[in-house]
C-alpha positions as CSV (number, residue, x, y, z in Angstrom):
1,X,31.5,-6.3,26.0
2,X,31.9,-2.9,27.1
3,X,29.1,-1.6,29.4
4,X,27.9,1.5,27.3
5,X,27.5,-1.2,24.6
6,X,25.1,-3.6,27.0
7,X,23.7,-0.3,27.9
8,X,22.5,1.1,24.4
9,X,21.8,-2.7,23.3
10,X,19.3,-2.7,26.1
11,X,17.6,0.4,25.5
12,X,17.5,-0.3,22.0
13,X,15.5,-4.1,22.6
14,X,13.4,-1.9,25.1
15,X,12.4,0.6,22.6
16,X,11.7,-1.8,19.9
17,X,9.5,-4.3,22.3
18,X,7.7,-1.1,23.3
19,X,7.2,-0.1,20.2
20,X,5.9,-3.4,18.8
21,X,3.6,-3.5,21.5
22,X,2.1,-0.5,21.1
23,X,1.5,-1.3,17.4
24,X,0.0,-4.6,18.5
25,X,-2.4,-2.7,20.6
26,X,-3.0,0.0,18.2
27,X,-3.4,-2.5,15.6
28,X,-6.3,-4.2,18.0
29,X,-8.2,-1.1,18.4
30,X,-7.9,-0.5,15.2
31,X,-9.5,-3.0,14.3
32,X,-12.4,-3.3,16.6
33,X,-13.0,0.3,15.2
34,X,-13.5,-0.9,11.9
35,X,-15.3,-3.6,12.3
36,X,-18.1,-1.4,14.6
37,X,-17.5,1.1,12.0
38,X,-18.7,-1.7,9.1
39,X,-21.3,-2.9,11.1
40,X,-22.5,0.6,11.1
41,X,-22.8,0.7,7.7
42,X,-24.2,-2.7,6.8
43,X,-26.8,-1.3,9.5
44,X,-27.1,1.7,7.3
45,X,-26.5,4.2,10.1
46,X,-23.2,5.6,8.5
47,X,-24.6,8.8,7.1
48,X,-26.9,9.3,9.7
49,X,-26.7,12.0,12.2
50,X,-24.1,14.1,10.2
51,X,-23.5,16.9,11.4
52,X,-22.4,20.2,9.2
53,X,-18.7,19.7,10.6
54,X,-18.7,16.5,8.8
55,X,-20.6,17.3,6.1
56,X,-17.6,20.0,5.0
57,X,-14.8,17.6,5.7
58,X,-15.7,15.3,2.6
59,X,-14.8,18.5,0.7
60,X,-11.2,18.9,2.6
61,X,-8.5,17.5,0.2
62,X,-5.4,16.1,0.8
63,X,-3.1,19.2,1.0
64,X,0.7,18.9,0.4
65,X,2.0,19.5,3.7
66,X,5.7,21.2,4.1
67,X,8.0,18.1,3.7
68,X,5.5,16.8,0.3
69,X,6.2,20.8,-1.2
70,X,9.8,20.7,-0.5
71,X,10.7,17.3,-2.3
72,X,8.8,18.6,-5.3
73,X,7.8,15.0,-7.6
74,X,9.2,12.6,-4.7
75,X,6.8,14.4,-2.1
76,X,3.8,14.1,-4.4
77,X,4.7,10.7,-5.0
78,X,4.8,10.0,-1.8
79,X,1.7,12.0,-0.7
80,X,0.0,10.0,-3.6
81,X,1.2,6.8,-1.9
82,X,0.0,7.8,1.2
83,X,-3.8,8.7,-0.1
84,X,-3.6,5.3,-2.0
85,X,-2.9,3.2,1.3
86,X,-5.2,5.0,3.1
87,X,-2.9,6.1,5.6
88,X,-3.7,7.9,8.2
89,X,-0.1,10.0,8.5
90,X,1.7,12.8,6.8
91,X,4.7,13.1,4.7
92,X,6.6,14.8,7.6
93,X,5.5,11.7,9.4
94,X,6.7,9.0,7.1
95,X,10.3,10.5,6.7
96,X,10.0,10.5,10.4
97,X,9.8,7.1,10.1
98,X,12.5,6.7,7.8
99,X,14.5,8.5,10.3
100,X,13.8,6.5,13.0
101,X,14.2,3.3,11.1
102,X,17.4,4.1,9.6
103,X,19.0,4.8,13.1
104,X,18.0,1.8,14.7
105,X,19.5,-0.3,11.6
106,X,22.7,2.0,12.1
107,X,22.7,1.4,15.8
108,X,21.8,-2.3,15.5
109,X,24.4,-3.5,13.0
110,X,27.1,-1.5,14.4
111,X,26.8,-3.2,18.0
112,X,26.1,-6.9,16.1
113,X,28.9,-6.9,13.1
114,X,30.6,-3.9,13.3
115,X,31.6,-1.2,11.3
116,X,30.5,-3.0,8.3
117,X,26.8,-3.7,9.5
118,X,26.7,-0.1,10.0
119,X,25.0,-1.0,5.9
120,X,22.3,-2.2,7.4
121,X,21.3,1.6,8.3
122,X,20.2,1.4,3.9
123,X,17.1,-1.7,4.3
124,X,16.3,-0.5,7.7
125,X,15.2,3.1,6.1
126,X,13.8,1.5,2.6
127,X,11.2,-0.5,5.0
128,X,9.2,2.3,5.5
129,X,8.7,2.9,1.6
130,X,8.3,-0.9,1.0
131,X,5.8,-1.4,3.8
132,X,3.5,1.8,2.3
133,X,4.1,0.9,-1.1
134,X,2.7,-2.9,0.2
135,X,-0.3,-1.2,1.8
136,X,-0.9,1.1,-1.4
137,X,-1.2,-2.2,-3.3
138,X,-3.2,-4.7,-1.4
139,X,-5.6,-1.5,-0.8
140,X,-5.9,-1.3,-4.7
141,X,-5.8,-5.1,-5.5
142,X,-8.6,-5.7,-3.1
143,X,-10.6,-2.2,-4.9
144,X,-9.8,-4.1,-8.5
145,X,-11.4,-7.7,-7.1
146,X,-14.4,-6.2,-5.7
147,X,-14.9,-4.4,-8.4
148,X,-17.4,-6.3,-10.3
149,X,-19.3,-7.9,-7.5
150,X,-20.0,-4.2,-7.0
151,X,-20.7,-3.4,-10.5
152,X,-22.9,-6.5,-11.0
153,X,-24.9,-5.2,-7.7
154,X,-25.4,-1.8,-9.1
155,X,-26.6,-3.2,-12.1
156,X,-29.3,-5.6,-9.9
157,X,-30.2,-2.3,-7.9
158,X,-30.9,0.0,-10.9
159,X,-32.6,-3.2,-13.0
160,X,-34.7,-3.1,-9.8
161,X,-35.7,0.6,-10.6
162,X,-33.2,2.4,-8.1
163,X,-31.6,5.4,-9.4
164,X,-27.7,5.7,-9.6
165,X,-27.4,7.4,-6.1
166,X,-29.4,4.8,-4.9
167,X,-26.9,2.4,-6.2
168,X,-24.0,3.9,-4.5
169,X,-25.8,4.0,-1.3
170,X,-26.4,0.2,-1.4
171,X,-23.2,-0.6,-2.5
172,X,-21.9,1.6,0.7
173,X,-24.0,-0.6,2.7
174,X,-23.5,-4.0,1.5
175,X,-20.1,-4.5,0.1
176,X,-17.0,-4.8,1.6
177,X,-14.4,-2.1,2.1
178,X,-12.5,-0.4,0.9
179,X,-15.0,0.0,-2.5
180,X,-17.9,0.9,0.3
181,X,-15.7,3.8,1.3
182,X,-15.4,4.6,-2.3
183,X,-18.8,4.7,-3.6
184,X,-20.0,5.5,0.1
185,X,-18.0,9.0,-0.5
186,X,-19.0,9.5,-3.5
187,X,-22.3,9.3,-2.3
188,X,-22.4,11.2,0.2
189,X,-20.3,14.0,-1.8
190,X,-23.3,13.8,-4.4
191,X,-25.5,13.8,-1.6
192,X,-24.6,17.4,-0.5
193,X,-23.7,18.8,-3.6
194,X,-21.1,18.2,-5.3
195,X,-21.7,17.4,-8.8
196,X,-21.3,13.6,-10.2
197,X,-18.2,14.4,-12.3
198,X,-16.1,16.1,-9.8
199,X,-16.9,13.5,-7.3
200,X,-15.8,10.6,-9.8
201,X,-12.6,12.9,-10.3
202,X,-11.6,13.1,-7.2
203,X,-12.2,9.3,-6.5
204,X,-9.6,8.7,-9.8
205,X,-7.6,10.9,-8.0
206,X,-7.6,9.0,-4.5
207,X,-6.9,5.7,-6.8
208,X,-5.1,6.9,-9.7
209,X,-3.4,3.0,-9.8
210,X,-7.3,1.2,-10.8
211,X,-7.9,1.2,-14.6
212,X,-11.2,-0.4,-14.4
213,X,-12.3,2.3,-12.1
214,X,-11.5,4.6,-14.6
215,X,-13.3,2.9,-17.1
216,X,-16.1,2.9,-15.4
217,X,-16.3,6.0,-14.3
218,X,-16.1,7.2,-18.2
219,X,-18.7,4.8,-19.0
220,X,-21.1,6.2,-16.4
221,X,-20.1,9.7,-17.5
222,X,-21.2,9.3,-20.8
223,X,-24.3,7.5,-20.0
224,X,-25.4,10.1,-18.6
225,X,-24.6,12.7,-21.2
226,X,-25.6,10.6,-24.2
227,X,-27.9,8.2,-22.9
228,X,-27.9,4.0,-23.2
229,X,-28.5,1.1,-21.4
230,X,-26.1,1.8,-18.0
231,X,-27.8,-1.5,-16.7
232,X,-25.9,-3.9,-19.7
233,X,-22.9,-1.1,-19.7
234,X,-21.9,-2.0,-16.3
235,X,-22.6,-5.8,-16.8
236,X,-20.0,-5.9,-19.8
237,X,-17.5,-3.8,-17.4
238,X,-18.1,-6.5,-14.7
239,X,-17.4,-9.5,-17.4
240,X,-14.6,-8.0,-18.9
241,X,-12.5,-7.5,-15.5
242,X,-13.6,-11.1,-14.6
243,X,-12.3,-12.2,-17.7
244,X,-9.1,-10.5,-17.1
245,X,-8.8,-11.8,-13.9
246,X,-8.8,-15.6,-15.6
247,X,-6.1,-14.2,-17.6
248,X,-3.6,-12.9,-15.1
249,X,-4.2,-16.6,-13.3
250,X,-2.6,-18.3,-16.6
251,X,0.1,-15.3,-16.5
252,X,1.3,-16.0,-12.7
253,X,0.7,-19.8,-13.2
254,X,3.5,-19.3,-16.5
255,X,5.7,-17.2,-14.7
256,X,5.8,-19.2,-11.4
257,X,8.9,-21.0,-12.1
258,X,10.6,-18.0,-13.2
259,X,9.7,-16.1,-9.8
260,X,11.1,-19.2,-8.2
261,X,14.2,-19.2,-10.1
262,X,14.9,-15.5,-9.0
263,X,14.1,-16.1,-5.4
264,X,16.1,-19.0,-5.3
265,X,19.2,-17.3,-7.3
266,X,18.5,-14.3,-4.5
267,X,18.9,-16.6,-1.3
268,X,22.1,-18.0,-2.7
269,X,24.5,-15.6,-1.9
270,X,23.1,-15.1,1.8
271,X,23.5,-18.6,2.2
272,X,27.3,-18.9,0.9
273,X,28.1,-16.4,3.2
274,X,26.4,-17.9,6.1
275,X,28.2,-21.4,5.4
276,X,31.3,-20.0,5.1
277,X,31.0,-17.8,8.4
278,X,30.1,-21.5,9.7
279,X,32.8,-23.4,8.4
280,X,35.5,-21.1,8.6
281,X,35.2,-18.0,10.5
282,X,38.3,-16.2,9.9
283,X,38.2,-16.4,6.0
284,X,35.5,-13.0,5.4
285,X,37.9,-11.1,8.7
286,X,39.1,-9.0,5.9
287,X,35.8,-8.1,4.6
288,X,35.1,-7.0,7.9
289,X,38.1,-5.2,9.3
290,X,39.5,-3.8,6.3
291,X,38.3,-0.5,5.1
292,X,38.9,-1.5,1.1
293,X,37.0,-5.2,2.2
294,X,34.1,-3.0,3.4
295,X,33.7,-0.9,0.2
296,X,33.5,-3.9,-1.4
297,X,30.8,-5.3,0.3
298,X,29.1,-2.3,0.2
299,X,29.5,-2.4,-3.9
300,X,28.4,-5.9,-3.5
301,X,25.5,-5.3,-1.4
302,X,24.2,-2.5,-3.9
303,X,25.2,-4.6,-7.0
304,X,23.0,-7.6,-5.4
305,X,19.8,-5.3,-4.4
306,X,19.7,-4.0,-7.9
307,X,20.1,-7.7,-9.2
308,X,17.1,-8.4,-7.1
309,X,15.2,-5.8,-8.5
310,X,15.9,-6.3,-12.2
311,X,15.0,-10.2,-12.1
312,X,11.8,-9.5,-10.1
313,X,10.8,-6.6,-13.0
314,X,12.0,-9.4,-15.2
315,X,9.6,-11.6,-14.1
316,X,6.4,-9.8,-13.5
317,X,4.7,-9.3,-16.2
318,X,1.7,-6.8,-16.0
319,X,-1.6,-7.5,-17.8
């Protein structure tokens, strides 16, 4: 091996076990910091003490920074994603990270294969978009499946004889995040003016993805421009997501052997390859040294993502 090769492979395993110990350190504090920050709450010390500064940020809104206004649609979708995951980074930011990733998948697979791993440059640089679309919708999942515990607790609270910011507050307190951030917001929006309807807007807007949020936030809406029992409203709400829930069991429970099918039929190729580069090295040389071999496994490798994709859009089926 020559030695700027050993050279660049070593600054490149420095830079990534740097990197993934800073983000297991990060990822530690981070943590700690949330978990002081919900003990806070539960405590009921979150909104106290805050200051004017404060106060005005709950009005800030996610502006569209340069990169999000450039891209047009793909930078508001991505801004949207962002807001959704509850990241804490810009757009600029996250095709930074694309950047970065892509490089090292260049740099990577052109040092370990060759001038055809130089394709692995294309995953390293969807990661980024995966990851945050990952984080976008375990943050809304877990909203959806708290969603009637909270519900159900609002109802208790205003059954009790709390009024509706009452309920928010407790449910700011009490449940888990990341509906106490929520309501919490809303609350505290509410709290220094804003007016119920522009605060439940801009809480659809953070989580555009949750239906039943929307369907509660109409039902509390009219409630209170029409009048009715909000107590049995938001009890039916709660029932009716819980029932859905049973639903979407018997749907992944149906579709299980189907998912397995398309995993299985997705591994397949990678292992053929893998034997065949075990039993008999020489036979995929022309893949790899000829220029028409590595189009081809380019074409292939496109022809098998989108493969991939269709069977796994095949497959889930959305309730």
């Amino acid at each position: 091996m020559q030695n700027w090769i050993l050279v660049v492979l070593l600054v490149v395993v420095f830079t990534a076990v740097l990197a993934v110990g800073q983000g297991l350190y990060w990822a530690y504090v981070g943590r700690q910091e949330q978990r002081q920050e919900d003990l806070r709450r539960r405590l009921g010390q979150s909104g106290a003490g805050m200051d004017e500064a404060e106060a005005e940020s709950l009005f800030v809104e996610h502006e569209a920074d340069v990169a999000a206004n450039a891209l047009g649609g793909t930078g508001k979708h991505i801004q949207q994603l962002i807001i959704s995951a509850d990241a804490d980074y810009s757009v600029s930011a996250f095709f930074a990270r694309i950047i970065v990733a892509g490089g090292l998948g260049l740099i990577l697979g052109g040092i370990g294969i060759g001038m055809i791993g130089m394709v692995l440059a294309i995953p390293a640089a969807i990661f980024p978009y995966g990851l945050l679309r990952w984080q976008a919708s375990k943050r809304t999942t877990k909203l959806v499946e708290q969603l009637p515990d909270t519900l159900e607790l609002m109802a208790r609270s205003l059954q009790a004889g709390m009024g509706l910011s009452d309920a928010f507050k407790l449910v700011a307190e009490e449940m888990p995040m990341p509906v106490a951030g929520e309501f919490g917001r809303v609350f505290e929006e509410v709290r220094f003016g804003r007016d119920y309807r522009e605060a439940f807007d801009k809480m659809l807007d953070r989580n555009p993805g949750v239906f039943d949020l929307r369907l509660f936030v109409s039902s509390v809406s009219l409630q209170r421009e029409t009048g009715g029992n909000l107590i049995e409203i938001l009890n039916n709400i709660a029932g009716t997501i819980r029932s859905r829930f049973v639903f979407e069991a018997k749907v992944r429970a149906m579709t299980s052997e189907a998912k397995f099918t398309a995993g299985l039929l997705a591994c397949l190729p990678i292992f053929v390859i893998l034997a065949l580069s075990a039993l008999n090295p020489e036979y995929l040389t022309p893949l790899r040294d000829d220029i028409i071999g590595n189009g081809i496994v380019f074409l292939a490798f496109c022809m098998y993502g989108f493969g991939g994709w269709l069977m796994y859009e095949i497959s889930n089926v959305e309730v």
